[in-house]
N, CA, C and O of each residue as an XYZ file, in Angstrom:
428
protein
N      -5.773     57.462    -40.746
C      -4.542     57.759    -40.043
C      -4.033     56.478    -39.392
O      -4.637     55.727    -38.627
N      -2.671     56.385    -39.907
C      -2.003     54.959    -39.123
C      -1.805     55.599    -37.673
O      -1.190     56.621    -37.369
N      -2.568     54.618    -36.794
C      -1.421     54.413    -35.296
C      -0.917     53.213    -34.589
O      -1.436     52.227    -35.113
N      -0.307     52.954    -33.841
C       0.662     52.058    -33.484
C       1.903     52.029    -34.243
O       2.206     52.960    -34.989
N       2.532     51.142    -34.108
C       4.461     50.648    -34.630
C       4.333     49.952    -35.839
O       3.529     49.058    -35.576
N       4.660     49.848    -36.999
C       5.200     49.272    -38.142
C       6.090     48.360    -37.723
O       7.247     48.502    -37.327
N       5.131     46.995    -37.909
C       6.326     46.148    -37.637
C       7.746     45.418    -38.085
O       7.579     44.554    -38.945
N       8.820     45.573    -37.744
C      10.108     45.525    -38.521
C      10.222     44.032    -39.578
O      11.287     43.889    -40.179
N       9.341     43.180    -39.735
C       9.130     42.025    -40.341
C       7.955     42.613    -41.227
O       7.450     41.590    -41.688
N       7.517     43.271    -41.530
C       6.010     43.523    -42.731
C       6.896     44.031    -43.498
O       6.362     44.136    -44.602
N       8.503     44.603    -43.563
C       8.359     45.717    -44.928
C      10.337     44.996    -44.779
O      11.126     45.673    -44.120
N      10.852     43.621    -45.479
C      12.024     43.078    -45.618
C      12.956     44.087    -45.936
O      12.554     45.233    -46.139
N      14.260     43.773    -46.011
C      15.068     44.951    -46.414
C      15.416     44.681    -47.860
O      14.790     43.639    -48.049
N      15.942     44.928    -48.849
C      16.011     44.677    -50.228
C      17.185     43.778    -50.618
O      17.586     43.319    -51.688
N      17.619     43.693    -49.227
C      18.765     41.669    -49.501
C      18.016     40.777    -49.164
O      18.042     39.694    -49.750
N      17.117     41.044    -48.070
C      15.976     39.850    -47.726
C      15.106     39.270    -49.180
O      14.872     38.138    -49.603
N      14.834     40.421    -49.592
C      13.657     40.431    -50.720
C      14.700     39.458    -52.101
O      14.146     38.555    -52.729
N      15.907     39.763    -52.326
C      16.346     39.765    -53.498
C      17.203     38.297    -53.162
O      18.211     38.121    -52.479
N      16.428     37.407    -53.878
C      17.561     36.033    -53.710
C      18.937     35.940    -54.098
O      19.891     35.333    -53.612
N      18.791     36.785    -55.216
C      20.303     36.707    -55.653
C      21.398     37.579    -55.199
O      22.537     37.529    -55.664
N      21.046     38.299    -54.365
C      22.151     39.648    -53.744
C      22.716     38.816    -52.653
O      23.839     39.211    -52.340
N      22.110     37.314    -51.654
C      23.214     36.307    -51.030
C      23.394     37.514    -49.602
O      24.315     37.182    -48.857
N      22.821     38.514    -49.269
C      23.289     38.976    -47.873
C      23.959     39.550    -48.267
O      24.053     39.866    -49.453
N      25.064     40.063    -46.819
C      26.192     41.269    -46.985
C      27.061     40.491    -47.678
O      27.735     41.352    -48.244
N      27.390     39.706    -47.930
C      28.738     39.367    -48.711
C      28.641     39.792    -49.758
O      27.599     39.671    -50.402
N      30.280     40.738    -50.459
C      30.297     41.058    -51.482
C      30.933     39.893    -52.545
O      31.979     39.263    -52.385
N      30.137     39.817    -53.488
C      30.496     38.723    -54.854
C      31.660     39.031    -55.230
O      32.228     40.118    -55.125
N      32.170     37.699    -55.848
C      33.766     37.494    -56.050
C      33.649     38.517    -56.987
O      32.555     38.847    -57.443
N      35.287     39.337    -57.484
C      35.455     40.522    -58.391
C      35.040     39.611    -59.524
O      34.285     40.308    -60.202
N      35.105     38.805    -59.903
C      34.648     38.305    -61.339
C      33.326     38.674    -61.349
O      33.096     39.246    -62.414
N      32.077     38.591    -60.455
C      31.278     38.852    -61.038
C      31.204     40.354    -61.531
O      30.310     41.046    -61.044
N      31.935     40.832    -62.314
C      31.459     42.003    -62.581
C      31.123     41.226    -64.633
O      31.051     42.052    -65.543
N      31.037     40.319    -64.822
C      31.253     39.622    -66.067
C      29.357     39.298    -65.832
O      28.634     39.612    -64.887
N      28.999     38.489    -67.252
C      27.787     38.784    -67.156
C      27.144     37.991    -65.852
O      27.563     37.057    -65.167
N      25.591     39.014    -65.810
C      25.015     38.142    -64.578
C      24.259     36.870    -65.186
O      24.798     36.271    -66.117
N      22.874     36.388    -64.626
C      22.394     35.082    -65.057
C      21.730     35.652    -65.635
O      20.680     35.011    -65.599
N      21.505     36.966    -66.520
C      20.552     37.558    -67.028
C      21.912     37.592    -68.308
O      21.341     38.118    -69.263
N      23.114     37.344    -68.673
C      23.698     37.899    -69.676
C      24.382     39.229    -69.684
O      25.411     39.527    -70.291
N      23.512     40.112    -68.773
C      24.021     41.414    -68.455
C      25.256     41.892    -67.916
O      25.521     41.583    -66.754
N      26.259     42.777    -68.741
C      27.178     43.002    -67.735
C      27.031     43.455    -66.906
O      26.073     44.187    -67.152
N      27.296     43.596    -65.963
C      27.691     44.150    -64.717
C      28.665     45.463    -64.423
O      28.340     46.191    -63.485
N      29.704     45.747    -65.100
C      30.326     46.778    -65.119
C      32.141     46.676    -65.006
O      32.730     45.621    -64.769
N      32.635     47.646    -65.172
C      34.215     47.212    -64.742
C      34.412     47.160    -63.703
O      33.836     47.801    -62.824
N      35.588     46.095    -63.531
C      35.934     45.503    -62.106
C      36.404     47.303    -61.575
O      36.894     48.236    -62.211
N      36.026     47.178    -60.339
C      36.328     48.129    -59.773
C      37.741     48.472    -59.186
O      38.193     49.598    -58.972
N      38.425     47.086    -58.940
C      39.390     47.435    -58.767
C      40.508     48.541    -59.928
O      41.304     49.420    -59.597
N      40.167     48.072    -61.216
C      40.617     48.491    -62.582
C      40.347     50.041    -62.439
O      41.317     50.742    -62.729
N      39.399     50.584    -62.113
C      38.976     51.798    -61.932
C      39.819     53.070    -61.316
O      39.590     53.141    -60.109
N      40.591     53.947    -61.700
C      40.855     55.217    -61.624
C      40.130     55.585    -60.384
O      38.910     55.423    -60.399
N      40.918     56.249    -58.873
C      39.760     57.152    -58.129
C      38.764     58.295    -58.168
O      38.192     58.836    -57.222
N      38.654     58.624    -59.879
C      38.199     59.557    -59.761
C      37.029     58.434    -60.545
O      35.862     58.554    -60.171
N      37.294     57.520    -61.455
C      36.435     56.948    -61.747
C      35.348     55.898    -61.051
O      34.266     55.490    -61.472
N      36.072     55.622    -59.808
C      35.780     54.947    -59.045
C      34.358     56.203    -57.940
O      33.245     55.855    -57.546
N      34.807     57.114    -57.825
C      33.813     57.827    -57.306
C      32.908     58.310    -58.102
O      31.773     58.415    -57.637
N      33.168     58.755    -59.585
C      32.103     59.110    -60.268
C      31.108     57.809    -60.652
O      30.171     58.104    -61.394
N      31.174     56.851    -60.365
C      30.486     55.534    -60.615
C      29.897     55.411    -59.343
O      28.686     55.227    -59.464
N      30.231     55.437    -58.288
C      29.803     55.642    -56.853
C      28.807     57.024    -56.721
O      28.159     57.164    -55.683
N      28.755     57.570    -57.306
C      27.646     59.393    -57.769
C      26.661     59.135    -58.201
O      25.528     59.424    -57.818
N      27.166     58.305    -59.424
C      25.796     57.710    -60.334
C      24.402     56.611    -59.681
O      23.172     56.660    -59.692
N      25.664     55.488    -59.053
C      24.580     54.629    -57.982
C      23.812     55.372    -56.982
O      22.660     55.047    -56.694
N      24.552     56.575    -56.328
C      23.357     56.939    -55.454
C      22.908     57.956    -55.827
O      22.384     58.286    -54.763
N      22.617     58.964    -56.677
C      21.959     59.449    -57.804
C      20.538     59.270    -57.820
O      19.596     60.060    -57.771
N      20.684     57.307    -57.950
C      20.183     56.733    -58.482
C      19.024     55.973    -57.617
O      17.839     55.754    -57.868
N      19.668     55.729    -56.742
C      19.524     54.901    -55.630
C      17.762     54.796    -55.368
O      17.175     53.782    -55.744
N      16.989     55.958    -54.680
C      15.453     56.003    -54.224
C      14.652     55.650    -55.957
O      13.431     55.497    -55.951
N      15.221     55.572    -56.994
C      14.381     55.577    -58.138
C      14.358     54.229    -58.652
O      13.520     53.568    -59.265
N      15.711     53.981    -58.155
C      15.838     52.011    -58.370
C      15.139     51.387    -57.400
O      14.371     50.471    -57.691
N      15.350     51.885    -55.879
C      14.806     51.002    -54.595
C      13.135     50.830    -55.386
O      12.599     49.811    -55.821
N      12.645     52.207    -55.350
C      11.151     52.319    -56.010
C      10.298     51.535    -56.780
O       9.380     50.719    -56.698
N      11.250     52.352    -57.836
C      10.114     51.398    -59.313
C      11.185     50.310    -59.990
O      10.712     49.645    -60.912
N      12.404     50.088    -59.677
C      13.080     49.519    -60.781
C      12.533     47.883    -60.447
O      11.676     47.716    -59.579
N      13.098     46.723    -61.205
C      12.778     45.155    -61.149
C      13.690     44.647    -59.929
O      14.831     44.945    -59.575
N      12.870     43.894    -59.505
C      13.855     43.046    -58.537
C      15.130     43.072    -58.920
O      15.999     43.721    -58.339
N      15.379     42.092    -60.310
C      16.699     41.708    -61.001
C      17.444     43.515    -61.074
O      18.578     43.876    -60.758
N      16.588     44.119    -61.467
C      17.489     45.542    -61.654
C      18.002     46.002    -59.886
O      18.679     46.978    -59.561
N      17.673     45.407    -59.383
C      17.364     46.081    -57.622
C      18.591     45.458    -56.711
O      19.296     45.940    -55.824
N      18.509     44.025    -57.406
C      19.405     42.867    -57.252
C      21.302     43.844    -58.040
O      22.374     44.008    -57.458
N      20.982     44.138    -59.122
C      22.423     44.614    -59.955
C      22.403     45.677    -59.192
O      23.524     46.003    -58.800
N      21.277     46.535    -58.731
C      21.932     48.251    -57.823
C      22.892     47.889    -56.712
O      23.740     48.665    -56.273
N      22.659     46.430    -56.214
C      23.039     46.311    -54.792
C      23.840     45.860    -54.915
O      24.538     46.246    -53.978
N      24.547     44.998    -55.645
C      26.045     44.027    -56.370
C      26.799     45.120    -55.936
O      27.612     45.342    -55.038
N      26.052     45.995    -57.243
C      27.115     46.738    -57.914
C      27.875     48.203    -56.990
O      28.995     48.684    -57.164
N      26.881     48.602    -56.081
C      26.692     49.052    -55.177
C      28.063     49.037    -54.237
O      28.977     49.851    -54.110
N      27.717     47.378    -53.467
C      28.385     46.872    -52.584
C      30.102     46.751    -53.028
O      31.036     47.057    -52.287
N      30.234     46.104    -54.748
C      31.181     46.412    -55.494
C      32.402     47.245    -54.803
O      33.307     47.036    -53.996
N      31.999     48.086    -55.430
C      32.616     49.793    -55.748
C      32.889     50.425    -54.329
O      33.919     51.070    -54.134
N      31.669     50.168    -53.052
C      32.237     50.859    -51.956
C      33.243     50.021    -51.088
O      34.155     50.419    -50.363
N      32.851     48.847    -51.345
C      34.288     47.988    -51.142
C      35.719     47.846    -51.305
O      36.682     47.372    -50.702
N      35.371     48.634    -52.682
C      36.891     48.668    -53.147
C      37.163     50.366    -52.268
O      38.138     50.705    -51.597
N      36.099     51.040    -52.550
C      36.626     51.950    -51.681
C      36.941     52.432    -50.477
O      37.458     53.496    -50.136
N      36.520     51.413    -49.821
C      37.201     51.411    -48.684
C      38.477     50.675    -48.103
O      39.180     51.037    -47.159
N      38.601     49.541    -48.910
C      39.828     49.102    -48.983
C      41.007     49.834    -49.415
O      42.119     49.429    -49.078
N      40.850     50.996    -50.214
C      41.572     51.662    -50.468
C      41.824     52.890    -50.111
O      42.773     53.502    -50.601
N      41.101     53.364    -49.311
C      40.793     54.465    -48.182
C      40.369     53.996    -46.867
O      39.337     54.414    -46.343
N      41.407     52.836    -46.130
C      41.041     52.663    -44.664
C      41.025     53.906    -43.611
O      40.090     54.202    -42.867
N      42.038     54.433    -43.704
C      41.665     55.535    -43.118
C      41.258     56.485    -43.180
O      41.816     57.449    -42.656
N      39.869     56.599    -43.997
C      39.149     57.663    -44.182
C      38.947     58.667    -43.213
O      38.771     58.413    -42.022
N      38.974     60.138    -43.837
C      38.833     61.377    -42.633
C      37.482     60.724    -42.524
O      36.798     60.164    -43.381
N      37.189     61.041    -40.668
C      35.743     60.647    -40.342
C      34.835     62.068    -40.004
O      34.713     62.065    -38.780
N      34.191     63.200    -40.525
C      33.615     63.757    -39.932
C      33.411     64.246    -38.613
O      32.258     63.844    -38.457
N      33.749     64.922    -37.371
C      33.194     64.731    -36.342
C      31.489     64.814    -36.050
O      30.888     64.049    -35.296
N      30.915     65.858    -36.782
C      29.704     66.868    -36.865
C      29.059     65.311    -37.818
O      27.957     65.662    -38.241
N      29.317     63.888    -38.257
C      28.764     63.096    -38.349
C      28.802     62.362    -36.961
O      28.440     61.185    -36.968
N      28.976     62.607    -36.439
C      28.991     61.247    -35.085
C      28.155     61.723    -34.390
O      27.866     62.911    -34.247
N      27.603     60.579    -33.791
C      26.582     60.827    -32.780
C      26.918     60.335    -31.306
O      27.713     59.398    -31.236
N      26.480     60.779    -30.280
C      27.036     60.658    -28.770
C      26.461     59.212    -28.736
O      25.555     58.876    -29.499
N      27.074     58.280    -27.733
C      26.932     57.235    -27.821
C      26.590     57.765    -26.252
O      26.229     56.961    -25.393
């Protein structure tokens, strides 16, 4: 049986871990062209339809605990691009998203 605190430096977050994901900044829209692996990446998101734009946004988190898991760095590295991608554009294009109240928490 573990006791004591897990310390917040033993277990990185998966931008720490992944050299090529560069932090929160999202990669210029070109990279959706191949990565350093050759691989595409996917359609620019901006190009994307909103319905296509969310059903691509379904699939990533779908997806999401099975990639964090077992998938490759490099594959872990493209979840998070591609990820960051797509909700970018969607929020740029939905600034004023309805916010939930029954999501907020009392500050």
């Amino acid at each position: 049986m573990m006791t004591g605190s897990i310390r917040q430096d033993e277990f990185p977050s998966p931008e720490q871990r992944m050299p090529e994901w560069g932090g929160d900044q999202v990669h210029d829209v070109a990279s959706t062209g191949p990565d350093d692996d050759g691989d595409l990446l996917g359609v620019d998101p901006a190009e994307l339809a909103d319905e296509d734009l969310i059903r691509e946004m379904h699939s990533l988190h779908r997806t999401r605990l099975d990639t964090l898991r077992h998938a490759s760095d490099s594959a872990l590295a493209h979840h998070l691009r591609r990820t960051a991608e797509l909700e970018t554009e969607y929020l740029a294009r939905h600034p004023g998203r309805e916010v939930d109240p029954s999501r907020l928490r009392d500050e």
